[in-house]
mmCIF file of the N, C-alpha and C atoms, coordinates in Angstrom:
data_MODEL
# 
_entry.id   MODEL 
# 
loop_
_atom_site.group_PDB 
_atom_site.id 
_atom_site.type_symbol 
_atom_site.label_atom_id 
_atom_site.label_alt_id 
_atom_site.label_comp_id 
_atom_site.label_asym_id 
_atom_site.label_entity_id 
_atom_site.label_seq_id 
_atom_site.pdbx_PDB_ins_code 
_atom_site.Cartn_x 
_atom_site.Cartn_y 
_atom_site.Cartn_z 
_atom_site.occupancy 
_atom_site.B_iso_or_equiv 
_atom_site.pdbx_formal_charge 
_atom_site.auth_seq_id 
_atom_site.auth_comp_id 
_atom_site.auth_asym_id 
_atom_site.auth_atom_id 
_atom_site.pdbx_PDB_model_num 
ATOM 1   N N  . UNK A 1 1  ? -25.446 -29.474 -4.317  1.00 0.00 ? 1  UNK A N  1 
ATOM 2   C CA . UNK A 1 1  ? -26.114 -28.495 -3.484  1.00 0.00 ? 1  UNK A CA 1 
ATOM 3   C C  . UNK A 1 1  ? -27.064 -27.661 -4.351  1.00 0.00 ? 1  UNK A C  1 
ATOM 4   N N  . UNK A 1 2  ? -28.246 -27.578 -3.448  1.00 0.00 ? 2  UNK A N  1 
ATOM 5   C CA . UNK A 1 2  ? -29.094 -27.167 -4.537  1.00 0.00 ? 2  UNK A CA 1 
ATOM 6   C C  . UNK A 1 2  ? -29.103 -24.922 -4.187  1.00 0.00 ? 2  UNK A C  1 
ATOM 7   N N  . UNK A 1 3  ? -29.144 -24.361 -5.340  1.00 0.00 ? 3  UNK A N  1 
ATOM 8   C CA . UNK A 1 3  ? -29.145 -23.143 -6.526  1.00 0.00 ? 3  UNK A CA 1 
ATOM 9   C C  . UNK A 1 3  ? -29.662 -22.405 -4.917  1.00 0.00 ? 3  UNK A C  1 
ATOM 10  N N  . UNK A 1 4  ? -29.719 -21.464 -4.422  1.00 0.00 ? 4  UNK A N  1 
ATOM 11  C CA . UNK A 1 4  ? -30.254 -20.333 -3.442  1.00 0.00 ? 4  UNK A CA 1 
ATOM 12  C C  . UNK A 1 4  ? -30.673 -19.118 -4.813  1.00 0.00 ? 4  UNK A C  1 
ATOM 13  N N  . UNK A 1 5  ? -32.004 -18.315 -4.563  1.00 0.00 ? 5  UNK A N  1 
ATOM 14  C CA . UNK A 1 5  ? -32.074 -17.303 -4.954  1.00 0.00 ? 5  UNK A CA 1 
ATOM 15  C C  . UNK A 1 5  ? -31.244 -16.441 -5.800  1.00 0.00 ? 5  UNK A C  1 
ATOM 16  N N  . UNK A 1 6  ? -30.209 -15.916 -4.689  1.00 0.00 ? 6  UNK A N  1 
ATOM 17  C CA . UNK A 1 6  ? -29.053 -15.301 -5.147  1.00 0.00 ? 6  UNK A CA 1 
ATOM 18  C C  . UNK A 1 6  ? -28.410 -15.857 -6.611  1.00 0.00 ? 6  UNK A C  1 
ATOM 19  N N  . UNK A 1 7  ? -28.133 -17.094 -6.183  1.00 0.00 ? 7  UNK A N  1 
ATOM 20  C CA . UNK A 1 7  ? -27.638 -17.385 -7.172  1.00 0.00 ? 7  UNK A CA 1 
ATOM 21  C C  . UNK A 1 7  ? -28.538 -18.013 -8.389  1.00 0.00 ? 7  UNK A C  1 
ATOM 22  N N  . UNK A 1 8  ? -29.682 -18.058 -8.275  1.00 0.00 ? 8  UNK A N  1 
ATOM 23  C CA . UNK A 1 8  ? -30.594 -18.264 -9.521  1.00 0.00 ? 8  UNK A CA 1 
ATOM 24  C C  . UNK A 1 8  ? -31.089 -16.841 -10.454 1.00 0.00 ? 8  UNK A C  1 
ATOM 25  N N  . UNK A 1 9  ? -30.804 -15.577 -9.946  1.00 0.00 ? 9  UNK A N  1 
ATOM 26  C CA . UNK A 1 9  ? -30.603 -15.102 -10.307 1.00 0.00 ? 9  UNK A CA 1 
ATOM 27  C C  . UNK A 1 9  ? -29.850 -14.411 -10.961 1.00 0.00 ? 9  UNK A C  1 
ATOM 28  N N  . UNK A 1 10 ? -28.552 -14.671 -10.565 1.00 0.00 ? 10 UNK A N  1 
ATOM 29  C CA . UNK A 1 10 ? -27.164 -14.481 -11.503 1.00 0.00 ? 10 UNK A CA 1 
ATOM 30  C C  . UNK A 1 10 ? -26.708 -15.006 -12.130 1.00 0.00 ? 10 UNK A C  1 
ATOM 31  N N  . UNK A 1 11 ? -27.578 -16.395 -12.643 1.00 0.00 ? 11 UNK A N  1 
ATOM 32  C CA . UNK A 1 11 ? -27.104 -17.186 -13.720 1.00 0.00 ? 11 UNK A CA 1 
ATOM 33  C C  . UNK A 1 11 ? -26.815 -16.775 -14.902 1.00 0.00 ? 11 UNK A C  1 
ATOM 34  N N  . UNK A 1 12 ? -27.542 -16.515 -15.377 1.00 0.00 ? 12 UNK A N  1 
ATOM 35  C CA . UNK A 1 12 ? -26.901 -15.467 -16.758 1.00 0.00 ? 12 UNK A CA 1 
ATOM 36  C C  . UNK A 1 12 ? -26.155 -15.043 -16.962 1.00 0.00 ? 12 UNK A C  1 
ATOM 37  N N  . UNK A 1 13 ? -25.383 -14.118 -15.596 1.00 0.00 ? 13 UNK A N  1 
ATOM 38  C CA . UNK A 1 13 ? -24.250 -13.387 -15.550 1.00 0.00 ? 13 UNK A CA 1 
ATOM 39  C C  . UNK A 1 13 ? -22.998 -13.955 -15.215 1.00 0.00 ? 13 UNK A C  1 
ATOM 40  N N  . UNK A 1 14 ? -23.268 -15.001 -14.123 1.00 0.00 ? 14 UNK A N  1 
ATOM 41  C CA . UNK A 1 14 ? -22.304 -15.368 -13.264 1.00 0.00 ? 14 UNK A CA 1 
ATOM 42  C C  . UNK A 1 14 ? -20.707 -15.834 -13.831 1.00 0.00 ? 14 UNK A C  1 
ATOM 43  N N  . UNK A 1 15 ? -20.606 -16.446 -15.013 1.00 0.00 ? 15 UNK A N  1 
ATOM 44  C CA . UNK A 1 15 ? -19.783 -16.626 -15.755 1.00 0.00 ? 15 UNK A CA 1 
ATOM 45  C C  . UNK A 1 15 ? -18.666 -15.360 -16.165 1.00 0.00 ? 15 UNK A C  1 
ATOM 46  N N  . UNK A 1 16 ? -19.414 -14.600 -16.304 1.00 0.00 ? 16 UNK A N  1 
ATOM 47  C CA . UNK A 1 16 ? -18.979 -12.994 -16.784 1.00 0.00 ? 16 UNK A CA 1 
ATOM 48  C C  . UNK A 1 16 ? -18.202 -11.888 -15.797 1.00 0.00 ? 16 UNK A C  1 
ATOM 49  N N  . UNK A 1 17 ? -18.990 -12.725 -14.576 1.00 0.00 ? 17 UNK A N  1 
ATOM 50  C CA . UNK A 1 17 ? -18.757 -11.534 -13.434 1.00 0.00 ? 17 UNK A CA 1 
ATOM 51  C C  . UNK A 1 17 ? -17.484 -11.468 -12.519 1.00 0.00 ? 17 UNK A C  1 
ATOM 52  N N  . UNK A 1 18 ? -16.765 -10.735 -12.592 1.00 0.00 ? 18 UNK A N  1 
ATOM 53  C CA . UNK A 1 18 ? -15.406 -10.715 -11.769 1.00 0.00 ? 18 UNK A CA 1 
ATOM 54  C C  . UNK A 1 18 ? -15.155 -10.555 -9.949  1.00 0.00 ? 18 UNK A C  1 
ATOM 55  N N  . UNK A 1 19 ? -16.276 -9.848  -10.052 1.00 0.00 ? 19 UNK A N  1 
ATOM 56  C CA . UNK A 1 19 ? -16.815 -9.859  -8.479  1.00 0.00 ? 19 UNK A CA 1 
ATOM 57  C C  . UNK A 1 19 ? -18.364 -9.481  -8.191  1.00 0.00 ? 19 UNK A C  1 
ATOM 58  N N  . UNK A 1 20 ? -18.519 -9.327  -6.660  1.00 0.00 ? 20 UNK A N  1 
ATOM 59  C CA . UNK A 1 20 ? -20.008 -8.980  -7.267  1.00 0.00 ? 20 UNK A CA 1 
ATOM 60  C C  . UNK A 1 20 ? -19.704 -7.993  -5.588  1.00 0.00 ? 20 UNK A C  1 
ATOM 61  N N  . UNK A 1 21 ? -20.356 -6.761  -5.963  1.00 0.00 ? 21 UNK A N  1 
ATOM 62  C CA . UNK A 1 21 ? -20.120 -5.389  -4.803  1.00 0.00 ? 21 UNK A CA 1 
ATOM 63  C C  . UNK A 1 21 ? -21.689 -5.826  -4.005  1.00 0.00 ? 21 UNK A C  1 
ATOM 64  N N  . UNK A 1 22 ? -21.900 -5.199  -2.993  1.00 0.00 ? 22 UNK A N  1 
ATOM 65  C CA . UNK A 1 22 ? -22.788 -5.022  -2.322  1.00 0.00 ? 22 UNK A CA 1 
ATOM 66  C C  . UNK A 1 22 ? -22.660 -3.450  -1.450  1.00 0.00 ? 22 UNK A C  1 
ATOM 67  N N  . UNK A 1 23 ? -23.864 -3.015  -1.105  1.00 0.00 ? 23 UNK A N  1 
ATOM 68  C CA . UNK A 1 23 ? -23.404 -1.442  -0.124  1.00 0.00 ? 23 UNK A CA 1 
ATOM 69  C C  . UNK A 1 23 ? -24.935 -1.325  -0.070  1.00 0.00 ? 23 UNK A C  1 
ATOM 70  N N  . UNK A 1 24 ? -25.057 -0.727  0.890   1.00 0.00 ? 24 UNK A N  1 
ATOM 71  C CA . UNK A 1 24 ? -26.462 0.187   1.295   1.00 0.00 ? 24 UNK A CA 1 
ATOM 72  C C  . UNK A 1 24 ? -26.699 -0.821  3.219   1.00 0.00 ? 24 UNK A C  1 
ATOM 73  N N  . UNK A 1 25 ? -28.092 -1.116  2.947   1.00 0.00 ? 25 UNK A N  1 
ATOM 74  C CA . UNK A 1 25 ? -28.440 -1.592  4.310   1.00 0.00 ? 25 UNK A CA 1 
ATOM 75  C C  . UNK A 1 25 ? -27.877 -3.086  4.397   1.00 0.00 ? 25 UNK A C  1 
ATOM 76  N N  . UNK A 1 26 ? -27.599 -3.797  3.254   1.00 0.00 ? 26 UNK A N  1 
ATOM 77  C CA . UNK A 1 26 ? -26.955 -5.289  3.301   1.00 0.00 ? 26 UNK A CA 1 
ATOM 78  C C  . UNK A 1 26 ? -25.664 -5.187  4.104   1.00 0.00 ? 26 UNK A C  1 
ATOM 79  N N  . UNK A 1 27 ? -24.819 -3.829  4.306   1.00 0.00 ? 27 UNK A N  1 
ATOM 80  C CA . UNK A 1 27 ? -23.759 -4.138  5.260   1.00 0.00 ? 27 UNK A CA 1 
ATOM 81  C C  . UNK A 1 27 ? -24.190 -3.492  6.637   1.00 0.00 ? 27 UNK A C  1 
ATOM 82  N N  . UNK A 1 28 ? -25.706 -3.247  7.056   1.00 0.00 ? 28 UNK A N  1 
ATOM 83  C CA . UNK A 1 28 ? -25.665 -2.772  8.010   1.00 0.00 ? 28 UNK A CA 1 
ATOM 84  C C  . UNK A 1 28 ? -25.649 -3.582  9.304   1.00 0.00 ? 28 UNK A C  1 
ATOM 85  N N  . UNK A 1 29 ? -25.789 -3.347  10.743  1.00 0.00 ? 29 UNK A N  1 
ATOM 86  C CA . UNK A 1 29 ? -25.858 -4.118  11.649  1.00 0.00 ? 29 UNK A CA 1 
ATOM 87  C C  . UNK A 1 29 ? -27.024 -4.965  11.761  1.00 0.00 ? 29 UNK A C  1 
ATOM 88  N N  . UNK A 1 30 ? -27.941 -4.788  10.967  1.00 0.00 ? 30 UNK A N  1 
ATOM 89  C CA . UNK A 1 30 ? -29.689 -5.341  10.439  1.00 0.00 ? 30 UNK A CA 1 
ATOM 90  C C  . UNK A 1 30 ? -29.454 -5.919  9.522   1.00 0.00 ? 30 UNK A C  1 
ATOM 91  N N  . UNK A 1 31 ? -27.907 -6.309  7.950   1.00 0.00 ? 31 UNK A N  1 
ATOM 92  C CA . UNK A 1 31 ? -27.938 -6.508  7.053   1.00 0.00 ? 31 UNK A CA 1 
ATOM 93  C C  . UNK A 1 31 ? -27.909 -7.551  6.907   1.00 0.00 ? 31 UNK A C  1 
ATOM 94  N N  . UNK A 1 32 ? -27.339 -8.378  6.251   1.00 0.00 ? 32 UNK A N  1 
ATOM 95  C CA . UNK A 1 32 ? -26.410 -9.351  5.968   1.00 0.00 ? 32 UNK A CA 1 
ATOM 96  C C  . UNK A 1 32 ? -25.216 -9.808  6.699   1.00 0.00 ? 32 UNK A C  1 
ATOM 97  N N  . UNK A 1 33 ? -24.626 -8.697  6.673   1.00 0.00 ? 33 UNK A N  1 
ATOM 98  C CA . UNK A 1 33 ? -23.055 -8.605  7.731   1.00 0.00 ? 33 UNK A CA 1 
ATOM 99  C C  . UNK A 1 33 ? -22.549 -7.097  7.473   1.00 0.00 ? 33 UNK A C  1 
ATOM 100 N N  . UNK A 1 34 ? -22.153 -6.449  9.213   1.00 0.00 ? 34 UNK A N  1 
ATOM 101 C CA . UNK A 1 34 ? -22.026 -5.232  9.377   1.00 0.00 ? 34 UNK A CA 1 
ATOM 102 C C  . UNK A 1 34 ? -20.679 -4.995  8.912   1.00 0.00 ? 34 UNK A C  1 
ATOM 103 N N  . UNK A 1 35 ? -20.433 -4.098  7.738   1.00 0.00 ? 35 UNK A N  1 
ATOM 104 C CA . UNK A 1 35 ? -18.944 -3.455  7.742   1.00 0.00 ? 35 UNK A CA 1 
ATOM 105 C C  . UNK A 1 35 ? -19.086 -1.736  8.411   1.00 0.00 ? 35 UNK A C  1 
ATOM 106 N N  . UNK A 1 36 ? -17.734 -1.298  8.735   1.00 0.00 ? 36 UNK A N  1 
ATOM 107 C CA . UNK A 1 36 ? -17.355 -0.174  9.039   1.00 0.00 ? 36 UNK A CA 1 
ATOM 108 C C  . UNK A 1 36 ? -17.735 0.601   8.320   1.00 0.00 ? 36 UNK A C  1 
ATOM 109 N N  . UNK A 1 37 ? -17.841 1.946   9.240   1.00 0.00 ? 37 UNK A N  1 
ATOM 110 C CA . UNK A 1 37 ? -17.949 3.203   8.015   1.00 0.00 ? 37 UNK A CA 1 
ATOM 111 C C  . UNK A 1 37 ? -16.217 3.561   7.961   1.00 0.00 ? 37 UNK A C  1 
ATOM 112 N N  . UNK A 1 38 ? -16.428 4.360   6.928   1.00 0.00 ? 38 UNK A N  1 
ATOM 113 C CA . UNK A 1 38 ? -14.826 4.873   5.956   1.00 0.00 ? 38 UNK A CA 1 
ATOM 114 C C  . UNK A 1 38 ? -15.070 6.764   6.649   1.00 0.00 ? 38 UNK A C  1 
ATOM 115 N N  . UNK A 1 39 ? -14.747 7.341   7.394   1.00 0.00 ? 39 UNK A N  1 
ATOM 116 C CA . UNK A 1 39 ? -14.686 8.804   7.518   1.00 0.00 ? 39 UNK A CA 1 
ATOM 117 C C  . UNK A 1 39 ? -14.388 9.441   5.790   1.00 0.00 ? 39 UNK A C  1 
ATOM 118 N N  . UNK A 1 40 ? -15.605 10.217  5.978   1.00 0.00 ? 40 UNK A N  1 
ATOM 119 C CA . UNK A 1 40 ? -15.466 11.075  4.764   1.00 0.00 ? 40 UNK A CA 1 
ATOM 120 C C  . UNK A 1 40 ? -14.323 12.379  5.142   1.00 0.00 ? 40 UNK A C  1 
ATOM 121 N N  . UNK A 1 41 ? -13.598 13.087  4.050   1.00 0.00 ? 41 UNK A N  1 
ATOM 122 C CA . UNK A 1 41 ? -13.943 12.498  2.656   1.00 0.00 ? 41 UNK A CA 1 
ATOM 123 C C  . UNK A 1 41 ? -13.647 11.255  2.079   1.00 0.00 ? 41 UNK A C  1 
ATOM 124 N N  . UNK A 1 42 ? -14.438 10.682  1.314   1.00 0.00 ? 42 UNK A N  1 
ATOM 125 C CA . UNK A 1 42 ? -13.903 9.380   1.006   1.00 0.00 ? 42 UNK A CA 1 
ATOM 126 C C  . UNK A 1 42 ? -14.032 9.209   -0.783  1.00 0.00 ? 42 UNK A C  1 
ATOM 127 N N  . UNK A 1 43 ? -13.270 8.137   -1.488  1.00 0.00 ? 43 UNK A N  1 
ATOM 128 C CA . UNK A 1 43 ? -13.351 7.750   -2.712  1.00 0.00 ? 43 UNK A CA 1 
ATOM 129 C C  . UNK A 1 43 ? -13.583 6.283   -2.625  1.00 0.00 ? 43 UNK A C  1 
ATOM 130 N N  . UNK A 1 44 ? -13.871 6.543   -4.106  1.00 0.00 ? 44 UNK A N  1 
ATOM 131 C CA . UNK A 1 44 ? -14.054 4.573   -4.501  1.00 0.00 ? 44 UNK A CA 1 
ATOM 132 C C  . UNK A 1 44 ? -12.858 4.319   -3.725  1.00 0.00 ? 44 UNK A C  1 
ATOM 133 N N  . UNK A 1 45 ? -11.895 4.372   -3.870  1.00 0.00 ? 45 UNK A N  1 
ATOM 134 C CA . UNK A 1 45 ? -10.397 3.613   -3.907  1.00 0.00 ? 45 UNK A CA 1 
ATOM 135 C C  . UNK A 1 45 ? -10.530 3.376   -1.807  1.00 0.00 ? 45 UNK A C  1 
ATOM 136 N N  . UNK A 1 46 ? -11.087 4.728   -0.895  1.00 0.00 ? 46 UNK A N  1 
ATOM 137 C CA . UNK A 1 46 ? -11.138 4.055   0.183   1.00 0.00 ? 46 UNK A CA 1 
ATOM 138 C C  . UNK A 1 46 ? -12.044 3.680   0.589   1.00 0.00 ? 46 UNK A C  1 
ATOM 139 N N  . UNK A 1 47 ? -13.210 3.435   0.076   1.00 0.00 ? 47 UNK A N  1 
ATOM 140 C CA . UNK A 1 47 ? -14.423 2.250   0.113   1.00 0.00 ? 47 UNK A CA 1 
ATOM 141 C C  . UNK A 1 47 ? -13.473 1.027   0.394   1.00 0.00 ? 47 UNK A C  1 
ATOM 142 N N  . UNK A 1 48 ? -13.213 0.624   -0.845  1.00 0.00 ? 48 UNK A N  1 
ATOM 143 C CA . UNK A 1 48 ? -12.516 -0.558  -1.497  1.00 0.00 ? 48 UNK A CA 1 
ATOM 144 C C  . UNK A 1 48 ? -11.539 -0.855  -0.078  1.00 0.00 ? 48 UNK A C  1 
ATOM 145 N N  . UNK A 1 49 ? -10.643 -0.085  0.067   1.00 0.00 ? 49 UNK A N  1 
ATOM 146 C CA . UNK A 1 49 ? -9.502  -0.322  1.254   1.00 0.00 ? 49 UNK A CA 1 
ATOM 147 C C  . UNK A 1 49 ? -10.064 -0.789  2.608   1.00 0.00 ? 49 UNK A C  1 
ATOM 148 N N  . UNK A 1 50 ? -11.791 -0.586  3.125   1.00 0.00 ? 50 UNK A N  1 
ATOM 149 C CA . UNK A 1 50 ? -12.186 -1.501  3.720   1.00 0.00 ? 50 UNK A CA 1 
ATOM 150 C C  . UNK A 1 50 ? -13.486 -2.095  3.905   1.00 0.00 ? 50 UNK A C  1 
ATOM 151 N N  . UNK A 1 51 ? -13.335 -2.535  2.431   1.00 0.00 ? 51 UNK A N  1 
ATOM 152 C CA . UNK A 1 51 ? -14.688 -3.534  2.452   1.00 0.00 ? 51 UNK A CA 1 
ATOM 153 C C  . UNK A 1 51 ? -13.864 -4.940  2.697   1.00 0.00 ? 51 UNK A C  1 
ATOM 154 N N  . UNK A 1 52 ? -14.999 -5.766  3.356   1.00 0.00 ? 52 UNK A N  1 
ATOM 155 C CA . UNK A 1 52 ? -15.339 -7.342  3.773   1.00 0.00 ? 52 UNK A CA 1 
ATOM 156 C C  . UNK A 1 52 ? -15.074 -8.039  2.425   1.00 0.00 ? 52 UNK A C  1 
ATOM 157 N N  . UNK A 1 53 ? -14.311 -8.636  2.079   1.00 0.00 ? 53 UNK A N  1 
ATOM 158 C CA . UNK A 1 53 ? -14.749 -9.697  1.081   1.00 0.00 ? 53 UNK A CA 1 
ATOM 159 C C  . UNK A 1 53 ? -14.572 -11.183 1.357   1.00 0.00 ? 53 UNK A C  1 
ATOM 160 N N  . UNK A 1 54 ? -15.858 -11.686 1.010   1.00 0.00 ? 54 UNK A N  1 
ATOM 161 C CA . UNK A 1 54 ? -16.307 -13.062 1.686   1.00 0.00 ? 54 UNK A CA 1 
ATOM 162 C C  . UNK A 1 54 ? -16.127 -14.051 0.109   1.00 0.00 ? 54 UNK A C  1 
ATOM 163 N N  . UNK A 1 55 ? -15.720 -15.110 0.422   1.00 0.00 ? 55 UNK A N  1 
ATOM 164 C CA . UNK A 1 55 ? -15.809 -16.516 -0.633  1.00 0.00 ? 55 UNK A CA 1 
ATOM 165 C C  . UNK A 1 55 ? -17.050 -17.191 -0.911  1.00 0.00 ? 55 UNK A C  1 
ATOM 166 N N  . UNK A 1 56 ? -17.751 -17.526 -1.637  1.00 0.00 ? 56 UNK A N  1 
ATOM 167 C CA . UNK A 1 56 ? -19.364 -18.710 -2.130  1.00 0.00 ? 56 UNK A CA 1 
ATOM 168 C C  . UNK A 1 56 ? -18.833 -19.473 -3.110  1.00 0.00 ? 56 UNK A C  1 
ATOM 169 N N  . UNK A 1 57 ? -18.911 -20.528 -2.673  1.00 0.00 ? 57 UNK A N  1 
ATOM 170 C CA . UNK A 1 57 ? -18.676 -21.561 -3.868  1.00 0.00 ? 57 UNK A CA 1 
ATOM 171 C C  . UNK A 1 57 ? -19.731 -21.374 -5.052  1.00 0.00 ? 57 UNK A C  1 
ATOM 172 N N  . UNK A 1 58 ? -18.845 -20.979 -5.702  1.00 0.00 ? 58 UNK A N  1 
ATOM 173 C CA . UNK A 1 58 ? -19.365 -21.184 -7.108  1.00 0.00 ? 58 UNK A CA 1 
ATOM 174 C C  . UNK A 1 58 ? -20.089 -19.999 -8.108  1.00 0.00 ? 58 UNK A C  1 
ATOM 175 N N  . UNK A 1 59 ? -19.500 -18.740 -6.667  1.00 0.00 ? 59 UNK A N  1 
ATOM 176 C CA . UNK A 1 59 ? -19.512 -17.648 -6.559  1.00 0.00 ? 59 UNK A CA 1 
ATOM 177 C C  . UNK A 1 59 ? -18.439 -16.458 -6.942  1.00 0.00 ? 59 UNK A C  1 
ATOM 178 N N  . UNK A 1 60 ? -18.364 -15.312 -7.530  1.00 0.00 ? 60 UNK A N  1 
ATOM 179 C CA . UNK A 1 60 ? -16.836 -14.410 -7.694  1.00 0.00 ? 60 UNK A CA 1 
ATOM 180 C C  . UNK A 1 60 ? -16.767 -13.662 -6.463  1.00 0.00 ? 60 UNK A C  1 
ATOM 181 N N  . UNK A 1 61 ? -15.727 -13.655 -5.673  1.00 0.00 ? 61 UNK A N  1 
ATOM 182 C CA . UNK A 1 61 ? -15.850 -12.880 -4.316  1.00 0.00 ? 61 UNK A CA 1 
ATOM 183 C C  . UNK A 1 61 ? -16.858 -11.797 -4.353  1.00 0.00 ? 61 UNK A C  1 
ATOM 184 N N  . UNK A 1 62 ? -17.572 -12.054 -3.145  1.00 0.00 ? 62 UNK A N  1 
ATOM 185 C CA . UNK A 1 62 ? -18.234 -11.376 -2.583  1.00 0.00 ? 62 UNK A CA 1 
ATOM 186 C C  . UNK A 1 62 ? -17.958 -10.205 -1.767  1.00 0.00 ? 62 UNK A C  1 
ATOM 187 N N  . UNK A 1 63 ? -18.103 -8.827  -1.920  1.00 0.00 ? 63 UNK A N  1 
ATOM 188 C CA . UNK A 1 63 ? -17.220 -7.448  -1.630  1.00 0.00 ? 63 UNK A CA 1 
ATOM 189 C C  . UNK A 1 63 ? -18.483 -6.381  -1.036  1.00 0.00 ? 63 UNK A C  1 
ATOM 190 N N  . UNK A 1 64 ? -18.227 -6.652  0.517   1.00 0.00 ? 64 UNK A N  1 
ATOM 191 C CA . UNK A 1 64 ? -19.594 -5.934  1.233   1.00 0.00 ? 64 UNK A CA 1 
ATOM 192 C C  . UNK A 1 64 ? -18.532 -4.171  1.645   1.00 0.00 ? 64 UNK A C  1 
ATOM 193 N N  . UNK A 1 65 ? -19.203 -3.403  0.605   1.00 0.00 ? 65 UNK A N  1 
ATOM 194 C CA . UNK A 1 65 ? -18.469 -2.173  0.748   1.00 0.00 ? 65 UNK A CA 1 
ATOM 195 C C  . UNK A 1 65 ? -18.737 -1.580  2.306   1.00 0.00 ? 65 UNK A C  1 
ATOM 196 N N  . UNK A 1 66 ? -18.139 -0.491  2.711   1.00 0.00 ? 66 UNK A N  1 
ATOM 197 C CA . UNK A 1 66 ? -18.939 0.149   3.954   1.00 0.00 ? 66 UNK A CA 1 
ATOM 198 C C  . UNK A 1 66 ? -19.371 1.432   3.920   1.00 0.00 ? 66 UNK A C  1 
ATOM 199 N N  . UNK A 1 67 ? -20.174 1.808   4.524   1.00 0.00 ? 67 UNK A N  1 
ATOM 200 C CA . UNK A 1 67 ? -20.649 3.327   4.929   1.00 0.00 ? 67 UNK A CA 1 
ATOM 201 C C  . UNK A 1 67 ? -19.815 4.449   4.778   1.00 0.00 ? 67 UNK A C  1 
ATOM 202 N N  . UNK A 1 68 ? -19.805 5.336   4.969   1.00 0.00 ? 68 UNK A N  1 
ATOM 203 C CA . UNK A 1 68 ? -19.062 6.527   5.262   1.00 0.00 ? 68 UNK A CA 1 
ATOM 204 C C  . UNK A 1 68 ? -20.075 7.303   6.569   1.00 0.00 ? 68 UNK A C  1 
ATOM 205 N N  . UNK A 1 69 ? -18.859 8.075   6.809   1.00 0.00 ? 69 UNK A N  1 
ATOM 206 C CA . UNK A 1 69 ? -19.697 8.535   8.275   1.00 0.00 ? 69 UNK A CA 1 
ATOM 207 C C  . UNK A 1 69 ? -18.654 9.818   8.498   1.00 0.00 ? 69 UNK A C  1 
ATOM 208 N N  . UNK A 1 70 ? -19.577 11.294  8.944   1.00 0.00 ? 70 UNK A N  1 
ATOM 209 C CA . UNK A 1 70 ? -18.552 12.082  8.935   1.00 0.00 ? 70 UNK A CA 1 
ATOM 210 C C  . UNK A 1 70 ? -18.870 12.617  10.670  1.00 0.00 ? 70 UNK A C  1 
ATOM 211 N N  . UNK A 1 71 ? -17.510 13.031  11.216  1.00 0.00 ? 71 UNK A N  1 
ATOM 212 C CA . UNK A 1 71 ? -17.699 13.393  12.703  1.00 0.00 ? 71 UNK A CA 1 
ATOM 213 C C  . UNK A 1 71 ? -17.753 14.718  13.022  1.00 0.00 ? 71 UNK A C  1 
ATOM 214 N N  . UNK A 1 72 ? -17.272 15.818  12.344  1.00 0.00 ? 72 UNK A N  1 
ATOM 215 C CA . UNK A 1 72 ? -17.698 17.446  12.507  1.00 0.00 ? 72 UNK A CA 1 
ATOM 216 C C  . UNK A 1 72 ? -18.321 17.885  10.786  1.00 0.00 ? 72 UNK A C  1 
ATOM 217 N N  . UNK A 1 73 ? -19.162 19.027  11.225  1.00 0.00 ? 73 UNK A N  1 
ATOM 218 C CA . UNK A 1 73 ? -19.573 19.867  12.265  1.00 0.00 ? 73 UNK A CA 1 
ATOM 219 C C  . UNK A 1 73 ? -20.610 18.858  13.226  1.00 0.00 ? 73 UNK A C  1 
ATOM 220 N N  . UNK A 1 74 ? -21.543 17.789  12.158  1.00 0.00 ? 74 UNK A N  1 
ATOM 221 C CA . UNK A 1 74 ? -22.405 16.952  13.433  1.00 0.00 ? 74 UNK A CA 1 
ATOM 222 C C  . UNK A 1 74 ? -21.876 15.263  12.860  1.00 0.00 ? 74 UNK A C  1 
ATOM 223 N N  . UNK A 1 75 ? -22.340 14.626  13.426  1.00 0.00 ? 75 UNK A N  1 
ATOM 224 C CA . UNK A 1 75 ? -21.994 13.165  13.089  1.00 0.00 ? 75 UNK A CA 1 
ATOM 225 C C  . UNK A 1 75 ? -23.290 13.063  12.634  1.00 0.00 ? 75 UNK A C  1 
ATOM 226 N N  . UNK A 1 76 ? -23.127 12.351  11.486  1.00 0.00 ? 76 UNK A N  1 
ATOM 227 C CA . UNK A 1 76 ? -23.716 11.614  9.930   1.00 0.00 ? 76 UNK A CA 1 
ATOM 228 C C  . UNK A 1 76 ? -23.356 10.608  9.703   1.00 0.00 ? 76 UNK A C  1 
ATOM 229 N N  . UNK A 1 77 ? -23.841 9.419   9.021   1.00 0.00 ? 77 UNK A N  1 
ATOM 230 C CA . UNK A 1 77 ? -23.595 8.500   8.323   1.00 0.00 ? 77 UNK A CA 1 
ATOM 231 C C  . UNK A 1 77 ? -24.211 8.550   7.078   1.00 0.00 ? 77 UNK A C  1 
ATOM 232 N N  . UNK A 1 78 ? -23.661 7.191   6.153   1.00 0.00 ? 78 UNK A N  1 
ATOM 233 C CA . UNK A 1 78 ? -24.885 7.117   5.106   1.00 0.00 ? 78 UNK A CA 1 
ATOM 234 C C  . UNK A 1 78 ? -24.262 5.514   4.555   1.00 0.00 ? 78 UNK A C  1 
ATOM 235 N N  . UNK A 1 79 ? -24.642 4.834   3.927   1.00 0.00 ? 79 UNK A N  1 
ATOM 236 C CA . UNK A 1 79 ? -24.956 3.770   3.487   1.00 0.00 ? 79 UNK A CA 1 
ATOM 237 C C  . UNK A 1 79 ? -25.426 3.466   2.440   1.00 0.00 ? 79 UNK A C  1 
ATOM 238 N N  . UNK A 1 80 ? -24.620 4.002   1.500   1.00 0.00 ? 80 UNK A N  1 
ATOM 239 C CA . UNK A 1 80 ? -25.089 3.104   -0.401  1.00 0.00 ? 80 UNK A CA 1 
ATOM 240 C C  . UNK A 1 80 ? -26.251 4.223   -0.772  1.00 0.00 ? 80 UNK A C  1 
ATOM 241 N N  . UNK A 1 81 ? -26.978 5.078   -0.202  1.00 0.00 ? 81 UNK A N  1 
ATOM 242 C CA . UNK A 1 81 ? -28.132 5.565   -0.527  1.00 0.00 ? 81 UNK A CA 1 
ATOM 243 C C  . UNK A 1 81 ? -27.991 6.229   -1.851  1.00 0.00 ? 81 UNK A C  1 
# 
């Protein structure tokens, strides 16, 4: 199977790499694939508790973090920015 972008660009690394994160507009409903927002307050640790992680052959899991989004005083989101 022939090399995609993605992965012609991570050649160098790919060997090295234990996973590979993604966040901003790539998990949005326009992205790649939509994950949830996490209600702030939030940390790395509950990012992590619900991001997507997808398999690529030949790839280190793929880990589509999600948004945060807060509901008082107004509703906000944000996305990797």
């Amino acid at each position: 199977m022939a090399a995609n972008g993605f992965e012609i660009a991570l050649r160098d690394w790919i060997d090295k790499l234990e996973k590979i994160l993604f966040s901003g507009m790539v998990t949005s409903r326009n992205g790649r694939m939509e994950s949830p927002f996490t209600p702030v307050p939030a940390g790395p640790g509950d990012l992590l508790a619900q991001a997507e992680t997808h398999k690529a052959e030949g790839l280190p899991p793929l880990i589509f973090l999600p948004g945060i989004a807060q509901t008082k005083p107004l509703p906000d989101v944000m996305r990797g920015e």
